[in-house]
N, C-alpha and C positions, 0 to 999 in steps of 0.2 A: 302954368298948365291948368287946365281946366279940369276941378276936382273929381265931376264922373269920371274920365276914365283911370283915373287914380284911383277909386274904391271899385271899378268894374275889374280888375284882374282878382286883387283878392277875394268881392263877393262870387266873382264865377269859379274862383279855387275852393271857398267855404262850399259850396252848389255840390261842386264833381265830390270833392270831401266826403258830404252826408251822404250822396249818392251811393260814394264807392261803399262806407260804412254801409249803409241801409244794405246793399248786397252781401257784402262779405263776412260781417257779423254778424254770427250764428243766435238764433234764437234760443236765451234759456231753457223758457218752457221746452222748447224741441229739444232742446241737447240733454235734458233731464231723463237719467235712465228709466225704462218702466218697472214699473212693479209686476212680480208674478204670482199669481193663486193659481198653485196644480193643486184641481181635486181630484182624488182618486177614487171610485166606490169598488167595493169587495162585491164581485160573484152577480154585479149587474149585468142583464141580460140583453142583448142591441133590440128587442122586440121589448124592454121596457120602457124606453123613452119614448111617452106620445107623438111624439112628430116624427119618428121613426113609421110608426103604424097610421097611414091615414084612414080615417071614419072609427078612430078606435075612443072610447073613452078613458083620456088620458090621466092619469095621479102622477103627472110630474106637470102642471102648468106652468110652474117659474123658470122649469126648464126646456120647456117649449116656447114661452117668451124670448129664454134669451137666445135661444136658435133663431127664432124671428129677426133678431134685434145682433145677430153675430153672421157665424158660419158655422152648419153640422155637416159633419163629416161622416160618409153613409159606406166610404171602404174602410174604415182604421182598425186599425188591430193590435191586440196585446202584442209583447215582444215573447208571449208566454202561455201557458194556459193554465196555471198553477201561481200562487200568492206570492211569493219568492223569488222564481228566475225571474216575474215579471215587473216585483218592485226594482229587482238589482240592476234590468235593463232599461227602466226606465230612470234611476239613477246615475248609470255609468254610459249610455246609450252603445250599450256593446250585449251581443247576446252571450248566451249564457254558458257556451263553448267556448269564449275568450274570459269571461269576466271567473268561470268556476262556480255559478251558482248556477246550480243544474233543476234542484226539487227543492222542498221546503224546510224550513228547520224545525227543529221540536224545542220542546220548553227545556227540555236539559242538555242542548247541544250546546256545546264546548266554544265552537265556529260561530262564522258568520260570512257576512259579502267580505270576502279578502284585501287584507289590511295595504295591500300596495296599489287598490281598485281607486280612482279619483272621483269622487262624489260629484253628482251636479250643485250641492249645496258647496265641497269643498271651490270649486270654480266660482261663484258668485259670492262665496263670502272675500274669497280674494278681488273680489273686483270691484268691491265694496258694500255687497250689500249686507243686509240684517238677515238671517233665516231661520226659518221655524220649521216644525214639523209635530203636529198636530195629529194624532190616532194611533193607527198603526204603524209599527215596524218592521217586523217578524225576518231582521237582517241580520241577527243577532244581539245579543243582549249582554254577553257575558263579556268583561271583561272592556277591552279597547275597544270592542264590537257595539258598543251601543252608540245609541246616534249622535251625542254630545264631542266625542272621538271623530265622527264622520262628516263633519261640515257645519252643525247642526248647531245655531248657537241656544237652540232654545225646541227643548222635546215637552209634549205632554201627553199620554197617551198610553196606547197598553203597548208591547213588547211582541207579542203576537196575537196570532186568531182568536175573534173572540169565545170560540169553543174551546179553548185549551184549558180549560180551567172553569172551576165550579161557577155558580151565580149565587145571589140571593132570594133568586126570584123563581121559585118549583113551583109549576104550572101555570107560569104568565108568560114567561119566556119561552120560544117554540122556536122549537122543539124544546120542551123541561128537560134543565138542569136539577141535578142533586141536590137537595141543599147543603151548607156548610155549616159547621164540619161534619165529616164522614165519617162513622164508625169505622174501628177500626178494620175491622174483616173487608172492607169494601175499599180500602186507597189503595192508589196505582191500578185501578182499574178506567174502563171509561162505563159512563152510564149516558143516554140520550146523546151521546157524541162529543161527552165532555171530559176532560183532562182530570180526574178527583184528588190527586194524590197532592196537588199545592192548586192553591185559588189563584185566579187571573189577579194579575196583582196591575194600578192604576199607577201610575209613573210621573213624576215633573223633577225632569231632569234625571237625577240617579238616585231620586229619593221614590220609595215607596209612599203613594199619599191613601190609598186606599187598596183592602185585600181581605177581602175578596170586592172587585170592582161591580157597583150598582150599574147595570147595563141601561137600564131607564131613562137615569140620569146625564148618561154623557152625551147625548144631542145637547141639550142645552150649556153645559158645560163646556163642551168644544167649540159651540160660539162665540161662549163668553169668554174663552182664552186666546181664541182666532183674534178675537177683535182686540182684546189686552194686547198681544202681539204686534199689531198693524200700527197699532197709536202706538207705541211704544217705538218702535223703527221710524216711523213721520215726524215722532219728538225728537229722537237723536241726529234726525234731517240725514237719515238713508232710504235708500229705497230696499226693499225689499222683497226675498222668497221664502213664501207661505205655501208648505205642503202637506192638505190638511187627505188622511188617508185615511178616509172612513169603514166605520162598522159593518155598515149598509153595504150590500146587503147580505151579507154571511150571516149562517144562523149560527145562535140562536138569534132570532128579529126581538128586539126590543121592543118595538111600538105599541105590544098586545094585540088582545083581538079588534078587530074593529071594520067595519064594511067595506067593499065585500069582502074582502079577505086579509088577513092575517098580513099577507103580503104587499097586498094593495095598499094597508096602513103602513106599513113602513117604507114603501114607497114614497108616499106622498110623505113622512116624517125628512124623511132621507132630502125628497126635492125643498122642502120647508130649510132645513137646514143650509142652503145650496144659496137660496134666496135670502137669507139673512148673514153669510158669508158675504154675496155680493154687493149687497146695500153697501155692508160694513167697509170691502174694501173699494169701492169708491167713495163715501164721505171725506168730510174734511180734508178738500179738496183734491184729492188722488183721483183725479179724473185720466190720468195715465198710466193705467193698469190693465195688465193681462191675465183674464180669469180660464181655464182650461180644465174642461170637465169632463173625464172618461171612466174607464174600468180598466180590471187589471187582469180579468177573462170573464171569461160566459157561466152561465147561471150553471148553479150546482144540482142538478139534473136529481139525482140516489133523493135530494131530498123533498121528491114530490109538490107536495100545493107552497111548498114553504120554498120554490125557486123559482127564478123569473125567466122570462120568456127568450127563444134564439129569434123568432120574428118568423121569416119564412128560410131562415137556414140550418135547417132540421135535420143534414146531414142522415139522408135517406137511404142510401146505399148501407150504412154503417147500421141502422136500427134495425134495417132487415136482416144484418148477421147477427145480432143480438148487443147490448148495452147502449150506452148513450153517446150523443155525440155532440157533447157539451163541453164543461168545464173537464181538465185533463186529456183531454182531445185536442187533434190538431185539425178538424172538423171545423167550418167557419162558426157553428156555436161555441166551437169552446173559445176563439179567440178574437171575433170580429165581436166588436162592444163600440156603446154608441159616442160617440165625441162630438161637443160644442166648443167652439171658442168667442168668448165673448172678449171685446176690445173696442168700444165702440171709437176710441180715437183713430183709430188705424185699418179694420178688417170692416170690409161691405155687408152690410146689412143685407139681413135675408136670404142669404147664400147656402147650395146647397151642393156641395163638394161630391166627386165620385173621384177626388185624388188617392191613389192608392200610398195611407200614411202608416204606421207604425208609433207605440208608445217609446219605441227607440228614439225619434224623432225630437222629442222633447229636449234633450240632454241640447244638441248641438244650435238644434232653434234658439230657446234661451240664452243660451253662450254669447252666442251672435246677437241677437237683440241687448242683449246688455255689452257687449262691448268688449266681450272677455275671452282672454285665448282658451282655444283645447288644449289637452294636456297632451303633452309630446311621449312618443317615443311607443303608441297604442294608436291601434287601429278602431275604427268605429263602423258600425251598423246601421247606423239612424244616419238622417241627414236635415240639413239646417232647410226648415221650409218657410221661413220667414217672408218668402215673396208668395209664397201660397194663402199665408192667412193675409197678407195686405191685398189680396186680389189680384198680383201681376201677373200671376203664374197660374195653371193649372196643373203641372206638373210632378207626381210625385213619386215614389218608387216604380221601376219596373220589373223589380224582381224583390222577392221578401220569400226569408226563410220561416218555417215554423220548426221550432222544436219540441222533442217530444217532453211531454210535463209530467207522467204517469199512468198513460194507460198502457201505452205499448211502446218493449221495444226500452235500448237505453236512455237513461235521461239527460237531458240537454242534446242529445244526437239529432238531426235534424230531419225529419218522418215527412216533412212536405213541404215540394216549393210552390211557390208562387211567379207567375209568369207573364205579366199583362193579364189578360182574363181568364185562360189557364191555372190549372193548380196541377200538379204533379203527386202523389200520395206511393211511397219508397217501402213506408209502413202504414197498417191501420191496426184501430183496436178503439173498443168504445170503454169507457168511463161506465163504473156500476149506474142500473139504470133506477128508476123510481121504485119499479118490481123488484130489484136487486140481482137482475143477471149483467152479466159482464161479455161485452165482446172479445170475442175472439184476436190473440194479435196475429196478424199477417202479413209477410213481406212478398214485396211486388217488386219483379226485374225480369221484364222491363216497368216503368212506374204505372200506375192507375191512373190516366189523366181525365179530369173534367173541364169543360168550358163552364164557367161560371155566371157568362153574361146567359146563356141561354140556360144553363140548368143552375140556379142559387141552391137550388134545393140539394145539392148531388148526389142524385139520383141514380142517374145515370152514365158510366162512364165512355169513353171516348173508345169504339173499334180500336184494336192496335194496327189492322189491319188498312183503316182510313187514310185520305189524303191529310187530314186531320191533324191525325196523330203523328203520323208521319214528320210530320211540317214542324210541330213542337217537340218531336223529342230531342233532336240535338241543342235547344236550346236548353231545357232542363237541363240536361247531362253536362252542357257548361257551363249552367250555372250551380251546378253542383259541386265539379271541379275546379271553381273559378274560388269559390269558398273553401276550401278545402286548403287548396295554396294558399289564400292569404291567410290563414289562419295558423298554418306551420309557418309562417315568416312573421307571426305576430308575437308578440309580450304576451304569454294566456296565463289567466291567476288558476291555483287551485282551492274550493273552498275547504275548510277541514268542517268535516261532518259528523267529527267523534261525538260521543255524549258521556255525560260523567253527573250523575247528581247534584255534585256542589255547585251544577251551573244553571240550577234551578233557581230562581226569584221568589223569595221567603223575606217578609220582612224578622220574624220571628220561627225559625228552626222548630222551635219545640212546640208551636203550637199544629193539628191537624192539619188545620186547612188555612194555615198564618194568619187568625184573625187579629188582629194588630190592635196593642191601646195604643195612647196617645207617649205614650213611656218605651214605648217599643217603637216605634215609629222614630221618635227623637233620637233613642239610638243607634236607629240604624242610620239617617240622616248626618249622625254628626260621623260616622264611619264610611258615607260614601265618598267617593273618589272627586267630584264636584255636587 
């Protein structure tokens, strides 16, 4: 027999072979999970991000870059408009009617986000990765309640707000802190908006490293531990979530003075930071990672030149009854804030989203991009938008609750919905304003409704008497009662919101304002829990 076609069957079985291979086997690089940076800034305002405001003069350029170079999202919104309901929702992607974290904690509270709640850190550390969390936490501290307990293989950061406690820095810091220590006639008081009675105390892991914490100092510090973190996950060949939940921009502003304003400087400090996060976590080759940068509500209005801007959602109706309609509002100031995603492997460049998204969102997206189940037996809020930031979809809620955070009205009860371009307002009340007057709370039944594509400002509300209004009220109304059932058919946590002294963060008891040596520190170190 003649040798061709003796080596013709098996070199055309070798052929189909590589063929079938080359299709059916999966690409590493592809199959390698991505990496995630959620950054969160405190009390940024959707009118501060430059590329939010056109012909404005911008102090965030690196993060107008990476909106150039990703996707900004110009409807997102906190799950909150208060520090607290809005970390716990963007944690558990459940609001704060199921999760039990309604308002804020204090430095001596007891609680925290409730211990049967599933982390988005607990879900990804199961499913392999490395996590961190980097600033703030203000989820509780005392006890199981700290973030080490909650998913978190690696904290560094403060515990709560960076006003809850004294500084070192009287008259640099702005609004001025006291300095430390306080005489005694003066603890347990607040002075410039600050906690006196124990110093903000600086945390890696459940050690006390610094107390009272230099505010100055921790931009740079939180990059150099961001990035320790990142290499540290890439050397143990995981991938990684890094939750790095900044200072910026809650006062007191760090930054100093500086042109033109106070503000403007820590702005641009805040976007500096953002920018040297993101180098960092694409180097050394992590060119598969998901960076995601928002807020956690709207600018804190009571503190005048030292808060940042709503943009043109000034929530106009509300000012002219008196207070603010910012942060602690359910006003699109207090809780629509600016969101980027940058991804350059995956999400189109340039893009400029009117998907109606939530920081709810977060929890089940990442789940899903990594590969990782949700936790059963709980209902969720948010939803997986993964094919929204790859470009497939434009799709995003159609309906989104706000809950109330403080001004008016119970907390976590839900004061307004959202409806396609609709908003519905059940409750209103403004938030203390720069002057220091306070709106009015008031309940509406039938609701206050606004069109928001035609009025952003809301202004002006809707006839009840219109074809209008007409047309959307029974959608409200069922999505009110639509919420309401699932929520009685849900697993809902409660948070405990006691307080008790001993659950204050002191590295040293006996000292005023626990200024800590090196001898007190080690003691309290070798007595923490990890």
């Amino acid at each position: 027999m003649p040798l061709a076609p003796v080596l013709a069957k098996p070199l055309l079985g070798m052929i189909l072979f590589c063929c079938f291979l080359r299709v059916w086997v999966p690409d590493s690089s592809r199959a390698e999970k991505p990496n995630f940076v959620v950054i969160l800034a405190d009390d940024v305002g959707w009118g501060d991000l430059g590329a939010n405001v056109a012909g404005s003069t911008s102090d965030t350029p690196n993060l107008d870059r990476m909106a150039s170079e990703g996707m900004r999202f110009v409807d997102f919104h906190a799950a909150a408009s208060a520090c607290s309901p809005s970390r716990a929702s963007l944690l558990t992607g459940r609001l704060g009617i199921r999760n039990g974290v309604t308002h804020n904690f204090a430095v001596t509270s007891v609680g925290g986000l409730p211990l049967n709640e599933t982390t988005l850190a607990d879900v990804l550390k199961q499913a392999g990765y490395r996590t961190g969390l980097i600033g703030k936490w203000h989820l509780g501290h005392h006890g199981r309640y700290h973030p080490n307990f909650r998913g978190f293989d690696y904290f560094y950061g403060i515990p709560y707000s960076n006003d809850m406690g004294c500084t070192d820095h009287p008259g640099y810091d702005l609004p001025p802190c006291p300095p430390c220590p306080m005489p005694p006639e003066t603890r347990g008081s607040r002075r410039g908006g600050c906690f006196t009675d124990l110093a903000l105390p600086l945390m890696e892991n459940s050690a006390i490293v610094e107390q009272p914490v230099t505010l100055s100092s921790l931009p740079a510090t939180y990059v150099r531990k961001a990035t320790d973190f990142m290499n540290e996950a890439t050397g143990l060949g995981q991938p990684f979530f890094l939750y790095v939940a900044l200072a910026h921009m809650h006062v007191p502003l760090s930054a100093g003075p500086g042109p033109p304003t106070p503000y403007s400087a820590g702005l641009r400090q805040m976007d500096l930071m953002v920018e040297q996060i993101r180098a960092e976590a694409f180097s050394a080759g992590r060119t598969n990672t998901l960076l995601w940068f928002t807020g956690d509500n709207g600018p804190w209005a009571q503190k005048c030149d030292l808060a940042g801007s709503v943009g043109p959602f000034v929530g106009a109706w509300q000012t002219r009854q008196g207070g603010s309609s910012a942060k602690q509002t359910t006003w699109e100031g207090g809780h629509r804030v600016p969101a980027v995603v940058y991804w350059p492997e995956s999400t189109p460049r340039n893009v400029t989203s009117a998907a109606l998204l939530s920081l709810l969102d977060v929890f089940p997206t990442l789940a899903s991009l990594a590969d990782a189940a949700l936790p059963t037996g709980r209902r969720f809020d948010g939803k997986d938008v993964s094919d929204v930031l790859r470009g497939r979809s434009r799709a995003g809620h159609r309906i989104l609750y706000h809950p109330n955070s403080g001004a008016a009205g119970s907390f976590g009860q839900i004061a307004a919905v959202r409806v396609d371009r609709h908003k519905g307002f059940y409750t209103t009340g403004g938030a203390l304003s720069c002057g220091g007057r306070l709106g009015p709370e008031r309940h509406h039944d039938p609701p206050l409704v606004f069109n928001l594509q035609r009025d952003p400002q809301e202004a002006d509300a809707l006839d009840p008497r219109s074809e209008e209004y007409l047309a959307v009220l029974p959608e409200l109304t069922k999505a009110i009662e639509s919420l309401s059932a699932d929520v009685l058919a849900d697993n809902v946590s409660v948070a405990d919101y006691s307080r008790q002294s001993s659950a204050a963060l002191c590295c040293d008891p006996a000292h005023v304002a626990c200024r800590c040596s090196q001898l007190q520190l080690h003691n309290h170190n070798a007595s923490s829990p990890n």
